[in-house]
NUKOL-9265 format. One record per residue: residue in one letter; x, y, z of N, C-alpha, C in turn. Coordinates in steps of 0.001 Angstrom, whole numbers, plus 500000, padded with zeros to 6 digits. Layout:
SESE, a, X, Y, Z, X, Y, Z, X, Y, Z $
...
This chain:
SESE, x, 500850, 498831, 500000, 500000, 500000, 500000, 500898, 501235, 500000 $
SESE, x, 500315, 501821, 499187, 501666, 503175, 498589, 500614, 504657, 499673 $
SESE, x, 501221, 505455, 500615, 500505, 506629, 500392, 501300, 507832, 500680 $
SESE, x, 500753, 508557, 499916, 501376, 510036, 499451, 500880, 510996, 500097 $
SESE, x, 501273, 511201, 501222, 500690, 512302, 502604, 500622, 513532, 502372 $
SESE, x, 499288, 514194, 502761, 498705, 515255, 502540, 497871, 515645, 503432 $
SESE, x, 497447, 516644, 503880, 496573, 517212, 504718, 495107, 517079, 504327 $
SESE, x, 495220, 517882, 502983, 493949, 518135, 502085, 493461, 517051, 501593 $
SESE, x, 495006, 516233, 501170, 494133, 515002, 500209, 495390, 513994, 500239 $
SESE, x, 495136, 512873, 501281, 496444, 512133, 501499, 495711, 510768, 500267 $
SESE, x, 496551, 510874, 499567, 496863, 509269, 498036, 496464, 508375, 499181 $
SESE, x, 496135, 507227, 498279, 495984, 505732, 498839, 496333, 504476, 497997 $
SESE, x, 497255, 504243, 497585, 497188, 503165, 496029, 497508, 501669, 497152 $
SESE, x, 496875, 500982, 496473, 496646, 499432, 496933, 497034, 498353, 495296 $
SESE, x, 498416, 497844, 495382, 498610, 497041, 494730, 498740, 495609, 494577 $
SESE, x, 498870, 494810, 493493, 499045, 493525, 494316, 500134, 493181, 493262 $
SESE, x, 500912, 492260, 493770, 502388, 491881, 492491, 503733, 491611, 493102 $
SESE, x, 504438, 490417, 492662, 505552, 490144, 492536, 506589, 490711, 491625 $
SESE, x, 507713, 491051, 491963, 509032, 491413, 491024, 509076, 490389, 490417 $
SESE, x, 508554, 490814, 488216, 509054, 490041, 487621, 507604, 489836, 486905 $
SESE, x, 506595, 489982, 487749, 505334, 490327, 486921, 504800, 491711, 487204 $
SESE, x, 503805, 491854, 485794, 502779, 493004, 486045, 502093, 492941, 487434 $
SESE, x, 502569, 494298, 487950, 501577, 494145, 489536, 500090, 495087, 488730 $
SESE, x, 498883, 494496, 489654, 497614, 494824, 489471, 497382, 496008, 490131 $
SESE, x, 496720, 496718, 489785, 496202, 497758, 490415, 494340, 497222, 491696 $
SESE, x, 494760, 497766, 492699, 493826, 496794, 493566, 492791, 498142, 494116 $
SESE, x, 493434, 499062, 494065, 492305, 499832, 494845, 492996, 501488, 494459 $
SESE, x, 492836, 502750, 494258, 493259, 504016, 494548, 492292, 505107, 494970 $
SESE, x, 492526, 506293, 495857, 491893, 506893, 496011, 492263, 507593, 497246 $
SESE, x, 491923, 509065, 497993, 492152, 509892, 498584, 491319, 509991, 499317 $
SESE, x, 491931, 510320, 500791, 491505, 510657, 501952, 491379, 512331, 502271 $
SESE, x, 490030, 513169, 501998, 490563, 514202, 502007, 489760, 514496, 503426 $
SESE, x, 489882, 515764, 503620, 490091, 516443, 504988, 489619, 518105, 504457 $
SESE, x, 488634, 518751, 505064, 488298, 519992, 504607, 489400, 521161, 505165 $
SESE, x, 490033, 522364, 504231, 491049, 523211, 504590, 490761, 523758, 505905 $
SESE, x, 489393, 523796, 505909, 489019, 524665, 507409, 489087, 524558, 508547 $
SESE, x, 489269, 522648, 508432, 489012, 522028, 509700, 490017, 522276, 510514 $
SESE, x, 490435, 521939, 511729, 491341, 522698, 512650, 492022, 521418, 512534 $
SESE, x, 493294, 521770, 512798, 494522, 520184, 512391, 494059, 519060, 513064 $
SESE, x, 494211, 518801, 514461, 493606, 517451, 514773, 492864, 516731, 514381 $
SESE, x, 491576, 517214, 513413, 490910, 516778, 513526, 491251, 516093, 512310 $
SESE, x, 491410, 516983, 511089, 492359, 517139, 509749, 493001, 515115, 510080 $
SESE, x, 493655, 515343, 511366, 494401, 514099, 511657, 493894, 513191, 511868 $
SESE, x, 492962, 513564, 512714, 491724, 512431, 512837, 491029, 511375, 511702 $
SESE, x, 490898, 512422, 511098, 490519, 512489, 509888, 491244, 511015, 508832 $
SESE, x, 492436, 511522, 509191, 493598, 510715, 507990, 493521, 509747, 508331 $
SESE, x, 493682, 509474, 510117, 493750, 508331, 511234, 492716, 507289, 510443 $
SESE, x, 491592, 508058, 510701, 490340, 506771, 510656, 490359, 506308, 508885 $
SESE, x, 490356, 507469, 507959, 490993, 506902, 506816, 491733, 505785, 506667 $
SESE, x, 493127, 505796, 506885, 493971, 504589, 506777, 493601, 503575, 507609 $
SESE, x, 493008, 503757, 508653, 492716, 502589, 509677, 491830, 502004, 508480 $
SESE, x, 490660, 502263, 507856, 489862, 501806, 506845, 490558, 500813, 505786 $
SESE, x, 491439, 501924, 505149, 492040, 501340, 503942, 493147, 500159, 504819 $
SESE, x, 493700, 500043, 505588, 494350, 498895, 505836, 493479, 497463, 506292 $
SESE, x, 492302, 498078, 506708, 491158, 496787, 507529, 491140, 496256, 506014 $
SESE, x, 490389, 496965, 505266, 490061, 496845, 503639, 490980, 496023, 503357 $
SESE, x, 492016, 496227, 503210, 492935, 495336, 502367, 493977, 494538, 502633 $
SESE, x, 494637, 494618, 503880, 495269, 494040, 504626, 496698, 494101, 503654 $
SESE, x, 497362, 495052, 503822, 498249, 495079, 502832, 499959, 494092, 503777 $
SESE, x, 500917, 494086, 502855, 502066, 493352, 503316, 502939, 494387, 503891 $
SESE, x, 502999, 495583, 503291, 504073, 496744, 503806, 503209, 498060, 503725 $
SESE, x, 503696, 499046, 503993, 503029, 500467, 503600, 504086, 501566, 503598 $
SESE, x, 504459, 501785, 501914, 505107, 502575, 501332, 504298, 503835, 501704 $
SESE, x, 505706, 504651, 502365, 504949, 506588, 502488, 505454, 507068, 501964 $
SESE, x, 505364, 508407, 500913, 506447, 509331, 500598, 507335, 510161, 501727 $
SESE, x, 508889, 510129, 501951, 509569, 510485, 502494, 509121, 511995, 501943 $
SESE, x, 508953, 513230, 502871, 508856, 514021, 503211, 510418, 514708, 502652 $
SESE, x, 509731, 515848, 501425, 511112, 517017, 501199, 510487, 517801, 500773 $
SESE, x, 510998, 519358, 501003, 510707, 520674, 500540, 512027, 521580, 500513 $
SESE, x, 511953, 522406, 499419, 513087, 523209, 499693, 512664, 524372, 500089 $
SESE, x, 511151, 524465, 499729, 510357, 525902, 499553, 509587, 526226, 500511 $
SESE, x, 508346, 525462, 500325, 507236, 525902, 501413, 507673, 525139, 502452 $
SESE, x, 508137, 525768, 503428, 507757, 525162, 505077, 506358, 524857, 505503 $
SESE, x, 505633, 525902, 505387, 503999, 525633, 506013, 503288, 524406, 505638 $
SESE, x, 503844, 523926, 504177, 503334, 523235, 503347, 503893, 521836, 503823 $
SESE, x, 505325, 521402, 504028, 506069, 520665, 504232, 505795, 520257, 505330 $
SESE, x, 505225, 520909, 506662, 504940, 520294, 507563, 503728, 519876, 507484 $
SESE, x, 502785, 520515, 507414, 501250, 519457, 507143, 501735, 518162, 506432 $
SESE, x, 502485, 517894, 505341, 502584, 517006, 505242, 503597, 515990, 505813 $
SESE, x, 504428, 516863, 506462, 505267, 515631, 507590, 504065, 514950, 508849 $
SESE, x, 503340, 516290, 509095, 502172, 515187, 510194, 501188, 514146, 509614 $
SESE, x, 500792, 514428, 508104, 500051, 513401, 507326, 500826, 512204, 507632 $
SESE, x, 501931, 512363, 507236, 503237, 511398, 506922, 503414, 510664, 508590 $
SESE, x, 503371, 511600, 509517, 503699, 510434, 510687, 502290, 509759, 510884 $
SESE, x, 501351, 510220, 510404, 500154, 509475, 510748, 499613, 508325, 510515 $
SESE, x, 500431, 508052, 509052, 500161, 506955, 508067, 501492, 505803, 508698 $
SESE, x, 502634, 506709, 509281, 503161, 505587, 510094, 502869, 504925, 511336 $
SESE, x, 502279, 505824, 512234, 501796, 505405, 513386, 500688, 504236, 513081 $
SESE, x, 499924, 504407, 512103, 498570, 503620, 511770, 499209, 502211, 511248 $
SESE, x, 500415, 502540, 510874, 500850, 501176, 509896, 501804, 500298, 511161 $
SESE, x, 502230, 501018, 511816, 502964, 500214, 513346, 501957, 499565, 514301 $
SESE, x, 500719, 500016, 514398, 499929, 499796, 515326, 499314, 498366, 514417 $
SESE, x, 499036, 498417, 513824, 498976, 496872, 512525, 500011, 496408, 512669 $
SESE, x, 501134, 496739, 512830, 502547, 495924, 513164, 502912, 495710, 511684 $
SESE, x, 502859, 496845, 510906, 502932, 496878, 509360, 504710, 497471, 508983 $
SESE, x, 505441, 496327, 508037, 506676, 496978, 508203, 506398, 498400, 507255 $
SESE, x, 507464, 499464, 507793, 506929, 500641, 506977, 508363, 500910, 506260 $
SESE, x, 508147, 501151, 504516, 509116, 501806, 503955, 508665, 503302, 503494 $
SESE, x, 509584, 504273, 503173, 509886, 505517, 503007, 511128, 505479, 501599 $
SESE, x, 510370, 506197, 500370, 510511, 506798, 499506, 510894, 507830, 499192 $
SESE, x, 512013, 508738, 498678, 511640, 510089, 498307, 511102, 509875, 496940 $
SESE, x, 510508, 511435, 496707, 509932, 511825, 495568, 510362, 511285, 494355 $
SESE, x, 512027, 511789, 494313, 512754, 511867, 492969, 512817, 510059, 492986 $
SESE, x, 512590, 509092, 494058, 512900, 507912, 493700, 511876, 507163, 493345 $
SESE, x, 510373, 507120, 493501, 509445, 506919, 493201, 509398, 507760, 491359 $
SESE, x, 509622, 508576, 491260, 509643, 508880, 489962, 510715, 508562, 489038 $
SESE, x, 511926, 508373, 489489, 512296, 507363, 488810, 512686, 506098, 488228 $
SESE, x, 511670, 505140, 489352, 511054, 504125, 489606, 510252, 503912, 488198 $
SESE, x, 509571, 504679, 488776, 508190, 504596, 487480, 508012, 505414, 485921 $
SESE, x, 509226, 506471, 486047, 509101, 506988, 484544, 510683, 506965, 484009 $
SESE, x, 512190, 506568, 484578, 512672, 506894, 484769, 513291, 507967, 484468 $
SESE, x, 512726, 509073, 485243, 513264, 510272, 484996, 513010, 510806, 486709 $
SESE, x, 513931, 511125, 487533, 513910, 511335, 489050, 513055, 512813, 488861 $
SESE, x, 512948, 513622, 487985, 512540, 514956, 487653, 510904, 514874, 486801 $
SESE, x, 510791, 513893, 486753, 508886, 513887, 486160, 508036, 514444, 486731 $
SESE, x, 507009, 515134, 485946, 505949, 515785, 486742, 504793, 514796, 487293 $
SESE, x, 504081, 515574, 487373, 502573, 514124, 487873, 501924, 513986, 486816 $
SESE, x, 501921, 514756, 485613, 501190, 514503, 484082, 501909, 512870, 484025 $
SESE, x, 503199, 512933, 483785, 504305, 511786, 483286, 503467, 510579, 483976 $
SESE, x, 504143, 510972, 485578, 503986, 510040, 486390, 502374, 509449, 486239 $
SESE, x, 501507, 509988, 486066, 500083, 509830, 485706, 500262, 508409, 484093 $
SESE, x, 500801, 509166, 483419, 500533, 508257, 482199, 501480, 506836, 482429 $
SESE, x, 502735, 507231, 482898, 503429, 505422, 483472, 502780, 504773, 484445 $
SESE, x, 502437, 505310, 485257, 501058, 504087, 486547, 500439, 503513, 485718 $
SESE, x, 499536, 504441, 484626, 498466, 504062, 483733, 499090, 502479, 483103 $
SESE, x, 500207, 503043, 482142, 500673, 502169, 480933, 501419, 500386, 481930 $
SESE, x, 502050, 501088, 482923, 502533, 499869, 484043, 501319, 499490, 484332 $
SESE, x, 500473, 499537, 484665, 499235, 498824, 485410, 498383, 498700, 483981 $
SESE, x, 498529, 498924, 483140, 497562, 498471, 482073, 496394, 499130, 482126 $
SESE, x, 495885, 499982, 482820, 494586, 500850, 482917, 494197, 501506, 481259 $
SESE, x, 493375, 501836, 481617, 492500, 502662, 480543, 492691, 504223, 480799 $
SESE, x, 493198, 504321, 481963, 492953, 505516, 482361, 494044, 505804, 483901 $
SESE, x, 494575, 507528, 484287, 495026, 507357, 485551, 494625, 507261, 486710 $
SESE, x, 494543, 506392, 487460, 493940, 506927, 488614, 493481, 508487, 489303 $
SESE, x, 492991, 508862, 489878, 492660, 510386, 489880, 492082, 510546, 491150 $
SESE, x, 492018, 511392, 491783, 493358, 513083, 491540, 494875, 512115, 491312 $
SESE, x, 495501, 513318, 490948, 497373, 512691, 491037, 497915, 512664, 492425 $
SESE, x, 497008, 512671, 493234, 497657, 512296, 494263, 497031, 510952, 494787 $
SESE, x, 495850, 510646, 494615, 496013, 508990, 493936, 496587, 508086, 493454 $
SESE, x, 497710, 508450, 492009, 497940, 508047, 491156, 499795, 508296, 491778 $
SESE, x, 499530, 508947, 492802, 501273, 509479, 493268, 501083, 508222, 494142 $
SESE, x, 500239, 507907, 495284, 500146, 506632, 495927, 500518, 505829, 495159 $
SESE, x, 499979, 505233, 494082, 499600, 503684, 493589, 501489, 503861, 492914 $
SESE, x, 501829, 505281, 492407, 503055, 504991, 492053, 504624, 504496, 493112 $
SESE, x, 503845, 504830, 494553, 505104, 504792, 495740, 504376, 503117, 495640 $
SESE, x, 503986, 503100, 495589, 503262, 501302, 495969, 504020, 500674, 495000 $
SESE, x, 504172, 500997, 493460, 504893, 500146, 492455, 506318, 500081, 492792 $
SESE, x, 506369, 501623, 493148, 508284, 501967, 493245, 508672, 500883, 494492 $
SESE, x, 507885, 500918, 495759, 508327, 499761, 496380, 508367, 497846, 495975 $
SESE, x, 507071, 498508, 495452, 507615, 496733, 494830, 508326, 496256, 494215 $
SESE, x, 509111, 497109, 493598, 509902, 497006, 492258, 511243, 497113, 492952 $
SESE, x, 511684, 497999, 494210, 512421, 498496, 494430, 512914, 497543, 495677 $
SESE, x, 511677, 497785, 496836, 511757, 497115, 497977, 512007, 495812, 498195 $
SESE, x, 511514, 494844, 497518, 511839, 493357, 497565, 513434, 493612, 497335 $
SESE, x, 514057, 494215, 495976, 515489, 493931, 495947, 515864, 494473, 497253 $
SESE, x, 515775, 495905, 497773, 516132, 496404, 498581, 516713, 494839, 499995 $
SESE, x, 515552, 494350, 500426, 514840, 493661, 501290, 515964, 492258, 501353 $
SESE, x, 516095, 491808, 499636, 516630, 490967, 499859, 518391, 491385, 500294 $
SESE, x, 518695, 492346, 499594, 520240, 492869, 500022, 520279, 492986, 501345 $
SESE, x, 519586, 493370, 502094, 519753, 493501, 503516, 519701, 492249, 504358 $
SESE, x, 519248, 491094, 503878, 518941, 490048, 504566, 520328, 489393, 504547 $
SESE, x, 520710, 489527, 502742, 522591, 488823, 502361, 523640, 489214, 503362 $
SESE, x, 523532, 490900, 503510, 524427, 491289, 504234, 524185, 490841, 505747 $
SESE, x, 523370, 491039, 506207, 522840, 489823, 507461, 523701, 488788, 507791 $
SESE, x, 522901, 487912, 506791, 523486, 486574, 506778, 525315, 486450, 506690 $
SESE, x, 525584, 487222, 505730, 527435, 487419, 505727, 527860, 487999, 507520 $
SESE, x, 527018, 488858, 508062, 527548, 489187, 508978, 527834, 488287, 510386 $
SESE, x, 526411, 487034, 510040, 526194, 486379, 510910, 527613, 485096, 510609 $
SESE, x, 527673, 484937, 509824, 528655, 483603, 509008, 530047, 484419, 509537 $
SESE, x, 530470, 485549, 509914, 531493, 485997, 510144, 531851, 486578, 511322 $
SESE, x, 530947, 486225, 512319, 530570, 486524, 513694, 530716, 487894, 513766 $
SESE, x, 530270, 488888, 513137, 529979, 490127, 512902, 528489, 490773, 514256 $
């Protein structure tokens, strides 16, 4: 489960797939939260969201976008609290959690670390075989952290286990 943290409108992509096949597209869609509402609740908000989407689907991991801004601060933090929210929700499931940046999820999926969300919109599409992108793009930014981990994370997953194992074989 890929999600792309937001205040206004936190992504939700739900995939299903092994490295090596087409992964399916299983579910996308946004948790939004009205601008007006006063933050907690905003949080509340996200809370009972993901608590949903994980009952729903019972996913294996839950890919978040790692949190970067160079620009807006105001902006950057609403979405660092989206972002711890979707981790807290995924620990309390006892869900292992990976973290993405931007530029690596996009060049995961279009390879270009610099793609916009038009791009990134039409490679989810063409990778998942759709007719169409998921929508809003911050939908379609979920379902893409969900591919980038699958694609990414299993190798990731298994390198860490090798080096493990070498460390253990060498009384490390």
């Amino acid at each position: 489960m890929g999600v792309d943290p937001g205040l206004t409108r936190c992504g939700v992509g739900v995939v299903d797939g092994v490295v090596g096949r087409t992964p399916t597209l299983v579910e996308a869609g946004v948790i939004r939260t009205p601008a007006d509402a006063e933050l907690p609740l905003r949080l509340l908000a996200i809370e009972a969201g993901l608590e949903e989407w994980i009952g729903r689907h019972r996913p294996d991991v839950v890919a978040v976008e790692r949190v970067f801004s160079q620009h807006n601060t105001m902006t950057v933090i609403g979405t660092a609290q989206a972002a711890g929210v979707a981790l807290l929700v995924a620990a309390r499931h006892r869900l292992p959690v990976r973290q993405h940046t931007p530029s690596e999820v996009k060049a995961a999926i279009t390879g270009s670390g610099r793609a916009d969300k038009a791009q990134i919109g039409v490679m989810v599409t063409r990778v998942l075989k759709l007719t169409e992108a998921p929508k809003p793009a911050d939908a379609a930014d979920a379902v893409a952290l969900a591919v980038c981990h699958l694609w990414r994370g299993a190798g990731q997953a298994r390198l860490a286990s090798a080096i493990e194992a070498q460390r253990r074989r060498m009384g490390a």
